[in-house]
C-alpha positions as CSV (number, residue, x, y, z in Angstrom):
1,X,-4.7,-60.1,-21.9
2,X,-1.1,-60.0,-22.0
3,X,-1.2,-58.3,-25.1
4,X,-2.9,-55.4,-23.5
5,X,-0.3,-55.5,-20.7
6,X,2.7,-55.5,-22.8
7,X,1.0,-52.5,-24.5
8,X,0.3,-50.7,-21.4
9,X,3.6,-51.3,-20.2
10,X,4.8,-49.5,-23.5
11,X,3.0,-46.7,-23.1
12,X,3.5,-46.4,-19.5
13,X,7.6,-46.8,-20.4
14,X,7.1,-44.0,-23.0
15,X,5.6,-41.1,-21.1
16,X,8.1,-42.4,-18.1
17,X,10.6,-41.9,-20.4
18,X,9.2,-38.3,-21.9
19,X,8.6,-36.9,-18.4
20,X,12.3,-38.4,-17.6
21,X,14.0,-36.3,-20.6
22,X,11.6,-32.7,-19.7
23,X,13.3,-32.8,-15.9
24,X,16.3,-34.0,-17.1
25,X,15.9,-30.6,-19.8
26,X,14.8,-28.4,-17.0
27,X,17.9,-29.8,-14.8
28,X,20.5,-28.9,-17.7
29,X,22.7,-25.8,-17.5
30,X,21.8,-23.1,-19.3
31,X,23.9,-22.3,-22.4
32,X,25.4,-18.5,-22.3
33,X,26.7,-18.6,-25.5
34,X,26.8,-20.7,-29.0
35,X,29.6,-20.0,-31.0
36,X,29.7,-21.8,-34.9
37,X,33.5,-21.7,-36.1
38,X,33.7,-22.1,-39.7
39,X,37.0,-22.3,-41.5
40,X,37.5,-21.5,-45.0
41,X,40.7,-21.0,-46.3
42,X,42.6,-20.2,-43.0
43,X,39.5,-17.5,-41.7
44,X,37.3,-18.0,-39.5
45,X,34.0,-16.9,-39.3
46,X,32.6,-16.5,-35.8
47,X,28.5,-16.2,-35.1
48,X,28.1,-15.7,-31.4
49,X,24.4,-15.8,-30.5
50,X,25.1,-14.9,-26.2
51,X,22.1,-14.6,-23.7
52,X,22.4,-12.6,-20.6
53,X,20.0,-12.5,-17.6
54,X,19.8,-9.4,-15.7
55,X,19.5,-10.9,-12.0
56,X,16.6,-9.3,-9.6
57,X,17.4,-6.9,-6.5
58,X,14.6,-6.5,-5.0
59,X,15.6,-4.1,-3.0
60,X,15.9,-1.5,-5.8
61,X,12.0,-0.4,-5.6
62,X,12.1,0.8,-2.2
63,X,15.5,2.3,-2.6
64,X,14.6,4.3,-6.2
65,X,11.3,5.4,-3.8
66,X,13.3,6.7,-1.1
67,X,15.3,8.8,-3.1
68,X,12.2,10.4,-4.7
69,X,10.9,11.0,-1.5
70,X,14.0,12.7,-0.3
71,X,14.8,14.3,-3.7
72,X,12.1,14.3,-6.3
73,X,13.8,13.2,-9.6
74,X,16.7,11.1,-7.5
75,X,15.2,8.3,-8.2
76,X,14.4,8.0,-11.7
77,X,18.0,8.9,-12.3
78,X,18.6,6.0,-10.3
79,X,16.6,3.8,-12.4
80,X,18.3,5.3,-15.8
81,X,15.4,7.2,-16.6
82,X,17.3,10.3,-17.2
83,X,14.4,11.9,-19.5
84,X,12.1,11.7,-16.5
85,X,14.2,13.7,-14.0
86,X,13.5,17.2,-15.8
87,X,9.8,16.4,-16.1
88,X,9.7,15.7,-12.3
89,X,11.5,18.9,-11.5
90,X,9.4,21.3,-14.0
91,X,5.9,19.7,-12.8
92,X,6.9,19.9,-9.3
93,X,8.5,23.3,-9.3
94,X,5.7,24.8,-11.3
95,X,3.5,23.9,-8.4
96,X,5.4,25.0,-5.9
97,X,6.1,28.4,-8.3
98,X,2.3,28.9,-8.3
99,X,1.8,28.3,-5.1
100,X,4.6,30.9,-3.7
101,X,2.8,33.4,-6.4
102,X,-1.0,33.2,-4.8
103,X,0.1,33.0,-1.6
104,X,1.9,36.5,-1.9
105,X,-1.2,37.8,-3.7
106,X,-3.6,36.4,-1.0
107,X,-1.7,38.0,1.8
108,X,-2.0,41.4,-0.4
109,X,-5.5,41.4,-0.3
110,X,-5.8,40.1,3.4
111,X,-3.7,42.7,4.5
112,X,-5.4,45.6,2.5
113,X,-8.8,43.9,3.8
114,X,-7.8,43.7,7.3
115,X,-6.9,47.9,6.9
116,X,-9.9,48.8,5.1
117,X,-11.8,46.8,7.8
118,X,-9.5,48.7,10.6
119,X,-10.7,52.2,9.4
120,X,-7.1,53.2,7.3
121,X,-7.5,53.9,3.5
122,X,-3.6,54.0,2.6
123,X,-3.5,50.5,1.2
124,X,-2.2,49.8,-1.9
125,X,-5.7,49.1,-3.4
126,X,-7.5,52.5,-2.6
127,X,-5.3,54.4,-5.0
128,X,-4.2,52.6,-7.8
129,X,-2.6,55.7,-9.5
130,X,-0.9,57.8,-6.8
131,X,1.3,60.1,-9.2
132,X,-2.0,61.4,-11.0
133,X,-2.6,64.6,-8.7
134,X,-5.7,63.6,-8.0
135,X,-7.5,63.0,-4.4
136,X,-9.7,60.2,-4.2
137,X,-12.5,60.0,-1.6
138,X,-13.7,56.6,-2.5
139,X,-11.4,53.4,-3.0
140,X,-10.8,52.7,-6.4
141,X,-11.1,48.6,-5.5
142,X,-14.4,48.5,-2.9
143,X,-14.3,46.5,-0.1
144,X,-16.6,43.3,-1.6
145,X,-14.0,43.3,-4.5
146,X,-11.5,42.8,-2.4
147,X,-12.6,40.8,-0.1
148,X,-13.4,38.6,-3.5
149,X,-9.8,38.6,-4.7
150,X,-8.5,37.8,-1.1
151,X,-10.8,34.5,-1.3
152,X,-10.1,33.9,-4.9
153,X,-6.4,33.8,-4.4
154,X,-6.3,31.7,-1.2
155,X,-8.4,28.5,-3.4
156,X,-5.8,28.8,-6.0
157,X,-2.7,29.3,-3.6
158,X,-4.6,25.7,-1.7
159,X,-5.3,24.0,-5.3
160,X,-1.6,24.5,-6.2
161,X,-0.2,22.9,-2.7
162,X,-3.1,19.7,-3.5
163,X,-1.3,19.9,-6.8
164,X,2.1,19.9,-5.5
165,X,2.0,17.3,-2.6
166,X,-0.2,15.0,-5.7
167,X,3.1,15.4,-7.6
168,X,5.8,14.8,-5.6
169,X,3.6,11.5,-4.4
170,X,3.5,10.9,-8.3
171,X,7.0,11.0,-8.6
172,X,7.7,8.8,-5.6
173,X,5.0,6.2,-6.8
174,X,6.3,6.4,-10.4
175,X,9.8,5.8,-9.5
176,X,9.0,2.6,-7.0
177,X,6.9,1.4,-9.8
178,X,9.5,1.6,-12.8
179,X,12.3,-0.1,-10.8
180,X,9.5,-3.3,-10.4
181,X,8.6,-3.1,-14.2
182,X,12.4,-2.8,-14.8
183,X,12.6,-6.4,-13.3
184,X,9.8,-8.0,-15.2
185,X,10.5,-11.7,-16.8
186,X,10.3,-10.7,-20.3
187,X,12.5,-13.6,-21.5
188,X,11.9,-15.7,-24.7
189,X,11.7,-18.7,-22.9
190,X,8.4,-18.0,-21.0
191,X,5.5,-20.3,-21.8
192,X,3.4,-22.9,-21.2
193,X,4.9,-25.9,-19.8
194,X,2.7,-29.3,-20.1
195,X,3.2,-32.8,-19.0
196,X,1.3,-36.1,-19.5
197,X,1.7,-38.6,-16.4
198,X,0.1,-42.2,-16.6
199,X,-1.4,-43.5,-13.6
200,X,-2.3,-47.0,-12.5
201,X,-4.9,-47.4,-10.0
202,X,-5.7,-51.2,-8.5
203,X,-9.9,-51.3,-7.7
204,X,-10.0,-52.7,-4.1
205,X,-12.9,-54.5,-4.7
206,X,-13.0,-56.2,-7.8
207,X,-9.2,-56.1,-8.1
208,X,-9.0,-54.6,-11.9
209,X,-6.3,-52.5,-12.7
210,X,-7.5,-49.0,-13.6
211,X,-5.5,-46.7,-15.8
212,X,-5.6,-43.1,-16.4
213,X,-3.4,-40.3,-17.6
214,X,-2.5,-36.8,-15.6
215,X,-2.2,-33.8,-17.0
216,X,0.3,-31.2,-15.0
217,X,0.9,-27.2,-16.6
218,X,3.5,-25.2,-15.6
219,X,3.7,-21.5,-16.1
């Protein structure tokens, strides 16, 4: 019996003393550099291994969103993503280009619909070729046809807005996003962490020590 105490007590001593050294690891400063001098003949040789943690501002998301939002590209130059800025400004201008473009066609139509409807037959679509000399009695783009274009062009003047706003909320999301994955722990040091902690437990009843071992993980 003391023999088994004596070597409980030794084992409880050991993982007291592990779980002792991993805090007191955990609790040392953390070395910025190591530097190995080595002389030889008056020179010195310097290796300089030096590891530098970026801290975390968390507000840097919601600011490289906000300039998005109030310039599209702003904030991906904020988060030194210089590449993306011209990508931003050539997706979101081509939407708004196309969307300037079928808007001025739809109101073409409309308005030569609207006339057509109204009685007139001077619009731009009854004679396409005014300098050929020749009188024309019946329009050379009917009134379905054009009443067809007018619809045609206001769905792709309304596709290229949905387009546009989808885009600029693209670029605000992207550059909220890129400023968190800018921030990510990608250090060498993370792992798994595990510890072994004896126990000792005393049975109420019959009074025998009970004895047992914890396991704690860390991430």
């Amino acid at each position: 019996m003391a023999s088994k105490r004596l070597f409980l007590s030794f084992v409880f001593a050991f993982f007291a003393f592990t779980s002792w050294s991993q805090e007191e690891n955990k609790n040392a400063p953390e070395v910025d550099s190591l530097k190995t001098n080595l002389k030889n003949e008056g020179l010195v040789i310097v290796d300089t291994l030096v590891t530098q943690k970026r801290g975390i501002n968390p507000l840097a998301p919601a600011r490289a969103g906000f300039y998005s939002a109030v310039l599209p590209g702003l904030g991906q130059i904020y988060n030194k993503r210089y590449w993306k800025a011209p990508i931003v400004w050539a997706a979101i201008g081509g939407g708004a280009y196309a969307y300037t473009f079928y808007n001025g066609e739809y109101d073409r139509f409309r308005t030569a619909f609207k006339r057509r409807k109204a009685g007139f037959t001077d619009d731009e679509f009854y004679d396409l070729r005014p300098d050929d000399g020749i009188t024309r009695t019946t329009p050379e783009i009917d009134d379905q046809r054009l009443e067809r274009l007018q619809n045609d062009n206001q769905n792709s003047r309304d596709l290229a807005l949905l387009a546009t706003i989808l885009l600029y909320a693209l670029n605000v999301v992207d550059a909220n996003v890129d400023a968190h994955l800018k921030q990510f722990n990608i250090d060498d040091d993370l792992g798994l962490d595990m510890e072994f902690q004896p126990y000792l437990d005393v049975n109420p009843i019959t009074n025998n020590p009970n004895y047992g071992l914890a396991l704690t993980i860390n991430f």
